[in-house]
N, CA and C atoms as a LAMMPS dump frame, in Angstrom:
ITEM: TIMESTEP
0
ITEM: NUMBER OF ATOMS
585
ITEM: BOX BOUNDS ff ff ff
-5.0000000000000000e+02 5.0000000000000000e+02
-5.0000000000000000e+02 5.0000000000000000e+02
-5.0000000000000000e+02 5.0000000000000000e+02
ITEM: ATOMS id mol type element x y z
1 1 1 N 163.977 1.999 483.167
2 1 2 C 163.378 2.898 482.198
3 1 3 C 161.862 2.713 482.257
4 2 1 N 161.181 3.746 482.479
5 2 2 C 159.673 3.478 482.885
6 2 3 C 159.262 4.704 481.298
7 3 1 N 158.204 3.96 481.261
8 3 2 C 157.272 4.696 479.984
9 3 3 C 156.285 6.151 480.131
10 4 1 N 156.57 6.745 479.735
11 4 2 C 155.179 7.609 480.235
12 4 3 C 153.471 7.035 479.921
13 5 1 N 153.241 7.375 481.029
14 5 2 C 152.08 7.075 481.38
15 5 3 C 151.325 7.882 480.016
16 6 1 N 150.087 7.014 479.576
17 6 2 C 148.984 7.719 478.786
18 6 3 C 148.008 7.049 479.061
19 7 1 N 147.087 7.932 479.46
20 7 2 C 145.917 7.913 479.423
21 7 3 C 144.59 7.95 478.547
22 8 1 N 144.43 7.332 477.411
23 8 2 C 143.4 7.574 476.545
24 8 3 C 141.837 7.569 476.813
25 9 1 N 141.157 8.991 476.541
26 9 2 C 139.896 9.269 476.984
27 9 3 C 139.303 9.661 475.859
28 10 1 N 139.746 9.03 474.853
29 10 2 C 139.012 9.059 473.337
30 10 3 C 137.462 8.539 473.717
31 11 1 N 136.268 9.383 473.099
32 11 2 C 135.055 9.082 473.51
33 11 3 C 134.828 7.805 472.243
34 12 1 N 133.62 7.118 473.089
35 12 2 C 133.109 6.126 471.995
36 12 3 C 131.875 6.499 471.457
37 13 1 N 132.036 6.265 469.876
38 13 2 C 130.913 7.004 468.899
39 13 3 C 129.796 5.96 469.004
40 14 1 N 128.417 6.49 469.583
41 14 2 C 127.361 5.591 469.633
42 14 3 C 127.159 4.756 468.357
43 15 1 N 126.709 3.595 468.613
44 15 2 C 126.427 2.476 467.248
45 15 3 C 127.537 2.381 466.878
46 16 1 N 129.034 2.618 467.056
47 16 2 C 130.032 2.091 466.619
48 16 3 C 130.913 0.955 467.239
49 17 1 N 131.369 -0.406 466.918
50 17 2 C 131.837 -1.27 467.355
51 17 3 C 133.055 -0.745 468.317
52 18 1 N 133.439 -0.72 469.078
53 18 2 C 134.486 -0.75 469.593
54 18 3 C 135.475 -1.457 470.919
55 19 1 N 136.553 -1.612 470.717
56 19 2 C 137.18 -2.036 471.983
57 19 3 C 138.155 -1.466 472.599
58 20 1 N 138.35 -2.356 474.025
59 20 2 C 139.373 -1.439 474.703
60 20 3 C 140.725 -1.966 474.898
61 21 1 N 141.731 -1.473 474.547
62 21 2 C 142.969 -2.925 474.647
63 21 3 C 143.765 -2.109 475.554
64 22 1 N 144.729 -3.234 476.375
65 22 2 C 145.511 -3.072 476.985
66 22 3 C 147.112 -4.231 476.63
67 23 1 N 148.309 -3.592 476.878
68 23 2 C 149.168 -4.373 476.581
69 23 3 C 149.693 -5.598 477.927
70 24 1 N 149.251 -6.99 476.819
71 24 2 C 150.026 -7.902 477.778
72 24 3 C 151.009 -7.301 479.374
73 25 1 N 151.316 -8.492 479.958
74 25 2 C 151.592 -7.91 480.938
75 25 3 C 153.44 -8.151 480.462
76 26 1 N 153.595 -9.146 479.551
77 26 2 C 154.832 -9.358 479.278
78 26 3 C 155.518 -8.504 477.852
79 27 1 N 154.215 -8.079 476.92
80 27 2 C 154.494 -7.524 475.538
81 27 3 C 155.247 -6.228 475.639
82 28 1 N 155.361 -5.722 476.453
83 28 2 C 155.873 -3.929 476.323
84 28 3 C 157.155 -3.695 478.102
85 29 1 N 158.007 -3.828 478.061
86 29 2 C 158.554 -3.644 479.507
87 29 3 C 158.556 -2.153 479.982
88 30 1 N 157.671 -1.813 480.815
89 30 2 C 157.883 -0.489 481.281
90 30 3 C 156.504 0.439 480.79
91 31 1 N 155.377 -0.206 480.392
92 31 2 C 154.55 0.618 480.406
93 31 3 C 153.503 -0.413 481.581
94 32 1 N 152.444 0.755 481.699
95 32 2 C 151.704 0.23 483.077
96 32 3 C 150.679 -0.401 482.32
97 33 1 N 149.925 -1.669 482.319
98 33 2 C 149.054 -2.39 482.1
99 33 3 C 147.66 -2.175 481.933
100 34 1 N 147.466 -0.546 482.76
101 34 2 C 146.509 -0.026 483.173
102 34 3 C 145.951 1.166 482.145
103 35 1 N 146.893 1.124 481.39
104 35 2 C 146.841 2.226 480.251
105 35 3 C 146.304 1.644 478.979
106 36 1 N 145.177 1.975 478.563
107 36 2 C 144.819 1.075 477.535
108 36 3 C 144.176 2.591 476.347
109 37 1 N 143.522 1.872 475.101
110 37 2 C 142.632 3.006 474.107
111 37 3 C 142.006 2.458 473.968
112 38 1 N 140.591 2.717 473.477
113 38 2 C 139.626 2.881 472.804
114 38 3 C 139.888 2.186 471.414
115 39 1 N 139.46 1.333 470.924
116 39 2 C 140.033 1.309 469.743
117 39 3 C 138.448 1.23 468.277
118 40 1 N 137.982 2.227 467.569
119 40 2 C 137.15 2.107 466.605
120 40 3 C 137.441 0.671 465.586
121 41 1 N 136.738 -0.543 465.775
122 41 2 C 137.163 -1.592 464.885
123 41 3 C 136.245 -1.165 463.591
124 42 1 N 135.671 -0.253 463.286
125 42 2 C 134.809 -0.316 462.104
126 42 3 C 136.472 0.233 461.485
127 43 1 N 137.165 0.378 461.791
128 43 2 C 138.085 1.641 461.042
129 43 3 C 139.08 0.364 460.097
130 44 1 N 139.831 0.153 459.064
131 44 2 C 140.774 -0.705 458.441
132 44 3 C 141.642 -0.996 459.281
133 45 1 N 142.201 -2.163 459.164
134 45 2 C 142.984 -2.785 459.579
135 45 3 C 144.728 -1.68 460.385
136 46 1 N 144.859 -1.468 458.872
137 46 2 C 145.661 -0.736 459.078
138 46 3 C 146.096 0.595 459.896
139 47 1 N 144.716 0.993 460.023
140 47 2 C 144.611 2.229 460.673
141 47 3 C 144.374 2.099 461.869
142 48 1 N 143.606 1.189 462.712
143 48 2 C 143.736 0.08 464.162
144 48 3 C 145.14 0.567 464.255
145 49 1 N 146.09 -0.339 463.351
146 49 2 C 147.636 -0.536 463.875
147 49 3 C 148.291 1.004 463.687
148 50 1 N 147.869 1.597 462.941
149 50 2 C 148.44 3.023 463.52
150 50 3 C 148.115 3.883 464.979
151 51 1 N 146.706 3.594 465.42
152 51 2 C 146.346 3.696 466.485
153 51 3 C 147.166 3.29 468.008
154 52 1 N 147.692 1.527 467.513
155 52 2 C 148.124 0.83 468.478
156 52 3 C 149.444 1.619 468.571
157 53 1 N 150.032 2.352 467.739
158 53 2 C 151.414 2.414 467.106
159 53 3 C 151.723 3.527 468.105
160 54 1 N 150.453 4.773 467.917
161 54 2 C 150.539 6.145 468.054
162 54 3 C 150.525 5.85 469.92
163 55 1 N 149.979 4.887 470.046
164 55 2 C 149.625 5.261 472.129
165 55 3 C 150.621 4.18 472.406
166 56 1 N 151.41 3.444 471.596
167 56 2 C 152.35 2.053 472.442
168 56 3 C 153.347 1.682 471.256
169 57 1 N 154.268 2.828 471.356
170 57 2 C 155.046 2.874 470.187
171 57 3 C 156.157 1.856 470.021
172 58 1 N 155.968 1.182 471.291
173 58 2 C 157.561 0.093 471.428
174 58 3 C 156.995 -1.142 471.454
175 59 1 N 155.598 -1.643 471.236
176 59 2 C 154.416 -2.686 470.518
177 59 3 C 154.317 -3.049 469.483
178 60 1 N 154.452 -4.202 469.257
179 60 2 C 154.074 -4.651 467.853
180 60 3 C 152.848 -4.303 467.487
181 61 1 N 151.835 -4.003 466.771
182 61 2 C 150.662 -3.784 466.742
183 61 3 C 149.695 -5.179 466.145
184 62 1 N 149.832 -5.796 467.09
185 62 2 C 148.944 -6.989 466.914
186 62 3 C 148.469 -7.461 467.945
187 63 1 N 147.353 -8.002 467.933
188 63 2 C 146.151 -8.158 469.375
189 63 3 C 146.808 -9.086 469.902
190 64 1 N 147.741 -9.833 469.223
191 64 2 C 148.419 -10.741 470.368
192 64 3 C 148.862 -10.19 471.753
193 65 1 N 149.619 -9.51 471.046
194 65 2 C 150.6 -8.513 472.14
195 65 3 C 149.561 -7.607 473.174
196 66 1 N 148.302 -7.393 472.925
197 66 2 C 147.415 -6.833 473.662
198 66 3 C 146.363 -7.494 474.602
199 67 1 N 145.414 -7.425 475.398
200 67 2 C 144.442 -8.041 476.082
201 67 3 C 143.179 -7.153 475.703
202 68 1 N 142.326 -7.753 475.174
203 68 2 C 140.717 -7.431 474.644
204 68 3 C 140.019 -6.935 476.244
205 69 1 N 140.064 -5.669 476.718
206 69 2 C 139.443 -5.43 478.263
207 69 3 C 138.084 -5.053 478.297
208 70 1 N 137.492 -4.657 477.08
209 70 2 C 136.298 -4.189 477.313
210 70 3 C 135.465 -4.114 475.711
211 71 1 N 134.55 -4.122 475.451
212 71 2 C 133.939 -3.83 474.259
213 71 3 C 132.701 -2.767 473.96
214 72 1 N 132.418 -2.176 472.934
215 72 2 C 130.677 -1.279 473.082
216 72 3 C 130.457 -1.585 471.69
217 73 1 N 129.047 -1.696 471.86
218 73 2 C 128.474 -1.794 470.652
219 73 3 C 128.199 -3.278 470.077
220 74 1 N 128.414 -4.21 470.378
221 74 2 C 128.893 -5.542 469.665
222 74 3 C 127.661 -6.291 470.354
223 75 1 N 126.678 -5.787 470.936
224 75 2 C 125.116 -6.501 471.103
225 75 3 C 125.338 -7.259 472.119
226 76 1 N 126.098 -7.742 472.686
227 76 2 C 126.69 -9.38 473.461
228 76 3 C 127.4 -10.264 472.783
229 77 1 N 127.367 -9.535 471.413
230 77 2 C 128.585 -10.391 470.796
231 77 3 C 130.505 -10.752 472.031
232 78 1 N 130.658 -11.697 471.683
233 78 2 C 132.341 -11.985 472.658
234 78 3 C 132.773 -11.442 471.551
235 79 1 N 133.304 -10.173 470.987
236 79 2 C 134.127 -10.497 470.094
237 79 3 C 135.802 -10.446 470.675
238 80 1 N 135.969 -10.924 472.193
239 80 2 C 137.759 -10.656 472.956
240 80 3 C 138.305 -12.186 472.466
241 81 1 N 138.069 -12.807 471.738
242 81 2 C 138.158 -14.193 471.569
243 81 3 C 139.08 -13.963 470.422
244 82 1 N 138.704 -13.231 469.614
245 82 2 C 139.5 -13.223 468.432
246 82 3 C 140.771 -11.973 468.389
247 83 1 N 141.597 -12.981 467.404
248 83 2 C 142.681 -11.47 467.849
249 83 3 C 143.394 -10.801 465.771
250 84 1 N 142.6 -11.54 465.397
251 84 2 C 142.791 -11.509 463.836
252 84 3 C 142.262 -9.874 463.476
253 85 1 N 142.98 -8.758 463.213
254 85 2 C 142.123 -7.56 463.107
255 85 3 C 140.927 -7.397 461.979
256 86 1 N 141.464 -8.452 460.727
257 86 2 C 140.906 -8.737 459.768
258 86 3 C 139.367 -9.246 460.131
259 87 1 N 139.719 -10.136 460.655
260 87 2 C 138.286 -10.719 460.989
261 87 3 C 138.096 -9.868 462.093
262 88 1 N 138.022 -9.438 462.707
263 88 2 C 137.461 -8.157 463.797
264 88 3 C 137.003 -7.003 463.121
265 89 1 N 137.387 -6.153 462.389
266 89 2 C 136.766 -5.217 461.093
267 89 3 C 135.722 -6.001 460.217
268 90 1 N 135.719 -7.104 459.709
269 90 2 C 134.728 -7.752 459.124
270 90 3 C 133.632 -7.779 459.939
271 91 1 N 133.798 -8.413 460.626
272 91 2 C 132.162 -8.457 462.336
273 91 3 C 132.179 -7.289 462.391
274 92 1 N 132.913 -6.24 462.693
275 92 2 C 132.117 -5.143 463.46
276 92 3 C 131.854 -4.659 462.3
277 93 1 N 131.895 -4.134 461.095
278 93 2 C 131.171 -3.813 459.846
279 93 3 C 130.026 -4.362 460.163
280 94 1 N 129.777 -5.728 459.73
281 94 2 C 128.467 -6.265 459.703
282 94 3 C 127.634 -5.642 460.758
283 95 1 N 128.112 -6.02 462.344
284 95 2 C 127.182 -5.65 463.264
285 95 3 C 126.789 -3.962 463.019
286 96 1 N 127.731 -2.968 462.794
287 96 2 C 127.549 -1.813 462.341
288 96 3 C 126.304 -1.659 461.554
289 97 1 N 126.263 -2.641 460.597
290 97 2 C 125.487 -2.335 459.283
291 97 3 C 123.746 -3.023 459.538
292 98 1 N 124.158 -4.525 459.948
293 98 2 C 123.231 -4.877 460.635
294 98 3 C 122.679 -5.158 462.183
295 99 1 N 123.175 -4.347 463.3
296 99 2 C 122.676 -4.249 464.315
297 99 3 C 122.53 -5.962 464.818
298 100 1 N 121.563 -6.055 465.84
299 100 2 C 121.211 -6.887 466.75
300 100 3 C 120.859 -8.28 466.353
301 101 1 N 120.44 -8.025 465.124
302 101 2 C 119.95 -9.296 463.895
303 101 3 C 121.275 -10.07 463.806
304 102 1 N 122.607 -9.767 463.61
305 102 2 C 123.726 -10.164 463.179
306 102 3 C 124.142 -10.825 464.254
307 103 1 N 124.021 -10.171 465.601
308 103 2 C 124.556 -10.728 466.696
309 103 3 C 124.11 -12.258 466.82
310 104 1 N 122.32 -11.598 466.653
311 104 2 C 121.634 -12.754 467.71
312 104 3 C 122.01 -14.256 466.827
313 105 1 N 122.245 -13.643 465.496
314 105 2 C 122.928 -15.301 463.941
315 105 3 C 123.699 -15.364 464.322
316 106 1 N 125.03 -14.504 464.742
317 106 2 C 125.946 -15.031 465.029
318 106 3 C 126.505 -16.062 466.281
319 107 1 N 125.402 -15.518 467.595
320 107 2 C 125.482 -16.397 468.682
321 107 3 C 124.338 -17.782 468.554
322 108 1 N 123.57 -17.495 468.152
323 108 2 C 122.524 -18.843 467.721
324 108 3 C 123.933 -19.697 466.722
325 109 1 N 124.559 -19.389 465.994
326 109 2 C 125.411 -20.722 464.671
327 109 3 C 126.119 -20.535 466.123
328 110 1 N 126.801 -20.427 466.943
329 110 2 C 128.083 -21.251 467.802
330 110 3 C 129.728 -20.785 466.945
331 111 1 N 129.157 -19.621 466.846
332 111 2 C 130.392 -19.161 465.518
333 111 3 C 131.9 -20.013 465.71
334 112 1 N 132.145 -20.576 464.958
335 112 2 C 133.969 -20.578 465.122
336 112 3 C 134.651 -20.291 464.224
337 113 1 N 135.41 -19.144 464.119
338 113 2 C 135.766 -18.078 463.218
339 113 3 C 137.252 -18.458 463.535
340 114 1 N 137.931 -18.624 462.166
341 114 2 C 139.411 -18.826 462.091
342 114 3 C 140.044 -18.26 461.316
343 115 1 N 139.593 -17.964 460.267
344 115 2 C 140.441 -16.853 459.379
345 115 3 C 139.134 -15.717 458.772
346 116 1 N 139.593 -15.44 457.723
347 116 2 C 138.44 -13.855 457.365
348 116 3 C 137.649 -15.033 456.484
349 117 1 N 138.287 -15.764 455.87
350 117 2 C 137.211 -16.894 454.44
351 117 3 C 136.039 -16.995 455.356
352 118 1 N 135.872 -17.564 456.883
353 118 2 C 135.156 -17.842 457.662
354 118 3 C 133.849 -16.949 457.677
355 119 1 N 134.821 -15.856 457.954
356 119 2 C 134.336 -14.465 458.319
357 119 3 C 133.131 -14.07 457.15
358 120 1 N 133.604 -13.812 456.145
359 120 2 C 133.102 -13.486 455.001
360 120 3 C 131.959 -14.358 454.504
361 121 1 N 131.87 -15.951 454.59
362 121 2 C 131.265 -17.094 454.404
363 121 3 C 130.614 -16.529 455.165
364 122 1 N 130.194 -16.099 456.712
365 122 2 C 129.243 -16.253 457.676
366 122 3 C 128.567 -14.985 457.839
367 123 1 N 128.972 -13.886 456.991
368 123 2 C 128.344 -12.5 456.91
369 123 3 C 127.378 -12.904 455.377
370 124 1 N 128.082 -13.929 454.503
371 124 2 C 127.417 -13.937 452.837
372 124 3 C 125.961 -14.581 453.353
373 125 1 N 125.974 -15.829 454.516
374 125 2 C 124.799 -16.506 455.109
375 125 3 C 123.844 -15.736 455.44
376 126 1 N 124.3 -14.706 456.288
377 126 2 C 123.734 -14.096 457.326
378 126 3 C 122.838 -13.306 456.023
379 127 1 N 123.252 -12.605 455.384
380 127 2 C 122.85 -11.549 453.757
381 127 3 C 121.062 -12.65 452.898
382 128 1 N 121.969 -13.581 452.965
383 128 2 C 121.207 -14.572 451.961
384 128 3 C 119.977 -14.748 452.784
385 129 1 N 120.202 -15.258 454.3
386 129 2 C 118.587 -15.629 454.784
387 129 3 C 117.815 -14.909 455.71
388 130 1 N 118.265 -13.724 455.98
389 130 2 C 118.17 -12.85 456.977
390 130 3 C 116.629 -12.319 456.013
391 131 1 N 115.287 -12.391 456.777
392 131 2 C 114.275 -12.345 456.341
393 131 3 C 113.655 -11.087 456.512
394 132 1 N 114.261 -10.434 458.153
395 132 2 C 113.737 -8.886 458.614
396 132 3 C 113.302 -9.124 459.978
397 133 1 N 112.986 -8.022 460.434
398 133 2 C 112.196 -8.237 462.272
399 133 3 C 110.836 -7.91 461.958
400 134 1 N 110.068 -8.882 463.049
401 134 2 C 108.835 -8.225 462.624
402 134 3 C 108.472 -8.408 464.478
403 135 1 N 107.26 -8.042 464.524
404 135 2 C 106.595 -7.891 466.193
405 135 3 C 106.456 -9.179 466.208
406 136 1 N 106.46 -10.26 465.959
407 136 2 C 105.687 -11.972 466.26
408 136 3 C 106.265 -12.407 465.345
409 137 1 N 105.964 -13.94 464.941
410 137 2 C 106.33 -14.796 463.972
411 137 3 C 104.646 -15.004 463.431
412 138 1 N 103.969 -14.181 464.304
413 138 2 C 102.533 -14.827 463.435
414 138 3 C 102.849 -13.757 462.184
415 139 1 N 102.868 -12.464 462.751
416 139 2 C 103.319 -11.209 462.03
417 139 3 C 103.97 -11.431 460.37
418 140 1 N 105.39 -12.357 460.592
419 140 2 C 105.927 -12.942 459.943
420 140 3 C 104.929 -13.647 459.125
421 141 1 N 104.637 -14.958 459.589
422 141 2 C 103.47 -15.457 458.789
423 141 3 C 102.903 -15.176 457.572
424 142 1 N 101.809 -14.144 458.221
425 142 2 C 100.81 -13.616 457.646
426 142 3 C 101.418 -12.78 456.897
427 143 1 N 102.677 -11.742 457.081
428 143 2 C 103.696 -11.244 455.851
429 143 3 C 103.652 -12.499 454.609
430 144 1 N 104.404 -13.24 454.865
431 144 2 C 104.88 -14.484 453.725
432 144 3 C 103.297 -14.941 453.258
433 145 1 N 102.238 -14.883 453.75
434 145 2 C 100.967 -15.538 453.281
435 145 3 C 100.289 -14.576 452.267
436 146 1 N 100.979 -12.847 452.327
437 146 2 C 100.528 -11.891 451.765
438 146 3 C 101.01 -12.002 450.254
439 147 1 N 102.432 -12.025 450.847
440 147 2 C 103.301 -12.019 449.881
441 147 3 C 103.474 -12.972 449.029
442 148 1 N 102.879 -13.819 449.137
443 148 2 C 103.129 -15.423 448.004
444 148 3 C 101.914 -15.587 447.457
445 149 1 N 100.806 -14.527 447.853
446 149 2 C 99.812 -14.605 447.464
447 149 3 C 98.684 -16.035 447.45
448 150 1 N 99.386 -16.53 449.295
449 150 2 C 98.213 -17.82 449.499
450 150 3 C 97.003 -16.948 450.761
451 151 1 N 97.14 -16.039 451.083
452 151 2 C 96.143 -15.246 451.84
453 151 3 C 95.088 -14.924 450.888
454 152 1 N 95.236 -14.919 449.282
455 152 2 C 94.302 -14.787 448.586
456 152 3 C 93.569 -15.742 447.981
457 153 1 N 94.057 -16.897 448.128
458 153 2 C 93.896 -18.447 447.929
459 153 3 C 92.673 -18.59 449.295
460 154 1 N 93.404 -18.502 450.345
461 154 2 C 92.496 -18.979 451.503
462 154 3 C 91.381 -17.904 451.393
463 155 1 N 91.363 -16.898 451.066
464 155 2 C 90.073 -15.734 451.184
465 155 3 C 89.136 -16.761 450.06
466 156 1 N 89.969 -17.22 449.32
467 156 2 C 88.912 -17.426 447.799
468 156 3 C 88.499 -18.711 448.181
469 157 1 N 88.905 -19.496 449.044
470 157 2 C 88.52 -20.655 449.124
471 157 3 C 87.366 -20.344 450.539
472 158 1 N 87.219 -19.26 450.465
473 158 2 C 85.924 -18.881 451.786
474 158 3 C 86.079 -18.977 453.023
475 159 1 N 87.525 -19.784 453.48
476 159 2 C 88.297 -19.445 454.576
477 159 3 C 88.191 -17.849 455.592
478 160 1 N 87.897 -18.018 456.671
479 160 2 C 88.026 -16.273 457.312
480 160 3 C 89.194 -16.582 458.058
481 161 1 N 90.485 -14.942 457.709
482 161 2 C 91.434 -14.946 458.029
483 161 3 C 91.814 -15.698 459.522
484 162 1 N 91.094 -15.188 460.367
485 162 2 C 91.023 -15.623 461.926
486 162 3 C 90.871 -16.91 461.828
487 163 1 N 90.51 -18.003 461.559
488 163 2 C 90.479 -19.478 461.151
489 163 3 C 91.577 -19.603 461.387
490 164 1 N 93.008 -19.206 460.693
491 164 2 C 94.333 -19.582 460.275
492 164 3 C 95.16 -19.275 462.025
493 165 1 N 95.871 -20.644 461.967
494 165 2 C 96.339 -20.346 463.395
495 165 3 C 97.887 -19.931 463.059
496 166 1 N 97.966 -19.142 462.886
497 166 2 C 99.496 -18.58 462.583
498 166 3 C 100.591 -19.036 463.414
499 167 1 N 100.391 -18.801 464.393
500 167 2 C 101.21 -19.208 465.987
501 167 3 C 101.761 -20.92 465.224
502 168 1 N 100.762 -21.487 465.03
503 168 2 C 100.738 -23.313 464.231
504 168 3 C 101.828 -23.441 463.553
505 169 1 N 101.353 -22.434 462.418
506 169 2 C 102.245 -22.777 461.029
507 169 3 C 103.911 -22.277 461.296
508 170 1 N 104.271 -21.118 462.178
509 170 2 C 105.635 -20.754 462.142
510 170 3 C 106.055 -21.746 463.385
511 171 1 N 105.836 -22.552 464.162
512 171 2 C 106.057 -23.604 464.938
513 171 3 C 106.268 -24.702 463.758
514 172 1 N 105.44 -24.99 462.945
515 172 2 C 105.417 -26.419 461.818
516 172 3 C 107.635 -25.446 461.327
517 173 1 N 107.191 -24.612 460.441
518 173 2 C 108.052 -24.155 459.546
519 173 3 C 109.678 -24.435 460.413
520 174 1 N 109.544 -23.484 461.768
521 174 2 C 110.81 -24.155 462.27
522 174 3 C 111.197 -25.588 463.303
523 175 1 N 110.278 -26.19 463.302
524 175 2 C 110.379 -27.536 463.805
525 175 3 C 111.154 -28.203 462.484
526 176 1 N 110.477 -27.94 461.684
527 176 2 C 111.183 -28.722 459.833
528 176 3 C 112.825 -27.973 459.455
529 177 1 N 113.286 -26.917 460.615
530 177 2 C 113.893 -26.889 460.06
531 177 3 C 114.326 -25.31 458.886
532 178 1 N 113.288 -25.655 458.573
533 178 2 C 113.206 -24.294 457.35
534 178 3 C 113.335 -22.977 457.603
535 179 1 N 112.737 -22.678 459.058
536 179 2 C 113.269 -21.098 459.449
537 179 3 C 113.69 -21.228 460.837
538 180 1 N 113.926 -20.145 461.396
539 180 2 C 114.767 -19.683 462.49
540 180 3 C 114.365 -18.29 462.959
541 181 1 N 113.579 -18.093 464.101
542 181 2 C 113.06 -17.384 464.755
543 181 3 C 114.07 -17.151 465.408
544 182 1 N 114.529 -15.619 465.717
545 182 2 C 114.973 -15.004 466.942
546 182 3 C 114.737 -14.084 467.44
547 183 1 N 114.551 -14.991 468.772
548 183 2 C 113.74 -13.297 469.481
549 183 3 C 114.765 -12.328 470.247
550 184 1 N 114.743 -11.002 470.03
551 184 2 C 115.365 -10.049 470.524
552 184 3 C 114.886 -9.265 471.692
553 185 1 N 113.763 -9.026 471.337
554 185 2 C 112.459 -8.732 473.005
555 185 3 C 111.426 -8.778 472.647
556 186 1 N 110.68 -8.73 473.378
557 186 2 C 109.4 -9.03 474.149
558 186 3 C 108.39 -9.01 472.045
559 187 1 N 108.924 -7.536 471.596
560 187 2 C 107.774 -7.184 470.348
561 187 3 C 109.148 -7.348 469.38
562 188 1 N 109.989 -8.029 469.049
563 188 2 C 110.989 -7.948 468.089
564 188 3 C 111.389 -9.268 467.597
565 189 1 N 111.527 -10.257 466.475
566 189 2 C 111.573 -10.927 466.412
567 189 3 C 112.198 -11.077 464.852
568 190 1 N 113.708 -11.733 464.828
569 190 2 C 114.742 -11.545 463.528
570 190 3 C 114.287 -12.935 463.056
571 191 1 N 113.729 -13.151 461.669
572 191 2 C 113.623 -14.284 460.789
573 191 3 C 114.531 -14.7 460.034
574 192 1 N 115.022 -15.752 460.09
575 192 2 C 115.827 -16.584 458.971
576 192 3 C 115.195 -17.682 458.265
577 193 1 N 116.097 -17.864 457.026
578 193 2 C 115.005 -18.935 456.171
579 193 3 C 116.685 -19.965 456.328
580 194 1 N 116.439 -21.488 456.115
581 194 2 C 117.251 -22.408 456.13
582 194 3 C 117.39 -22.842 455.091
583 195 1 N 116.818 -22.448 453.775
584 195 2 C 117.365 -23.224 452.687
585 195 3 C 117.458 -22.717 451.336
């Protein structure tokens, strides 16, 4: 008994997380390996498994039973590692929501994600210290020196701005620890605070 062949050529919606699954080679007897979908992870849980349901109807609908073949959207995130849909809709939300910033936290912590508590804990982090992109960390800097109102301290103390070695102080700040520079390219640069 052989399966009919399907072919899914569902397009992928730019900026949307997605992957490509294919069924184990042992999970389904009689369909070809080679037949996989598209699958939108921003979409609920549930609706994934109607997806899996609608193109591989004699499948359990769980990533076990499937192989993670391809991904878009997910920055360089791995997300074929995980097979929890729960925690797979959680990440790709985030990355959805926050782009490249999310990735680059998520691969800088060494993520090890085991259930959604994880999940959720490491998106609440990401919320709490996630500072913004700016072109430099001097950039940065001189933001936070504006904003705390010690750029008006050093003006008043007769200091000229150019004096201040910016490059210095965001080297001091994450040597201690306290922030977390990531650079994305060349003029882009995602700030975190550590405490």
């Amino acid at each position: 008994m052989t399966a009919t062949t399907v072919i899914c050529t569902n397009a992928v919606e730019i900026d949307t997380p997605h992957i490509y699954i294919t069924p184990t080679l042992y999970s389904v007897v009689g369909v070809n390996s080679r037949v996989g979908i598209w699958i939108n992870t921003i979409s609920l849980p549930r609706h994934i498994k109607a997806q899996i349901n609608r193109i591989f109807p004699n499948c359990e609908p769980s990533l076990d039973q499937f192989l993670i073949k391809d991904t878009a959207n997910f920055h360089g995130f791995d997300i074929s590692k995980f097979k929890n849909l729960d925690c797979i809709n959680a990440l790709s939300t985030s990355i959805k929501e926050h782009g490249k910033a999310f990735t680059l936290y998520l691969n800088s912590e060494g993520v090890e994600i085991d259930s959604l508590h994880s999940v959720d804990e490491l998106i609440t982090n990401f919320e709490e210290h996630y500072q913004g992109c700016f072109d430099s960390i001097e950039d940065y800097v001189d933001y936070y020196y504006q904003e705390t109102g010690l750029l008006n301290s050093i003006k008043a103390a007769g200091l000229p701005r150019y004096y201040i070695d910016w490059v210095a102080i965001a080297r001091d700040w994450e040597c201690s620890g306290n922030y977390l520079f990531l650079k994305e390219s060349y003029d882009q640069i995602h700030v975190f605070t550590n405490y």
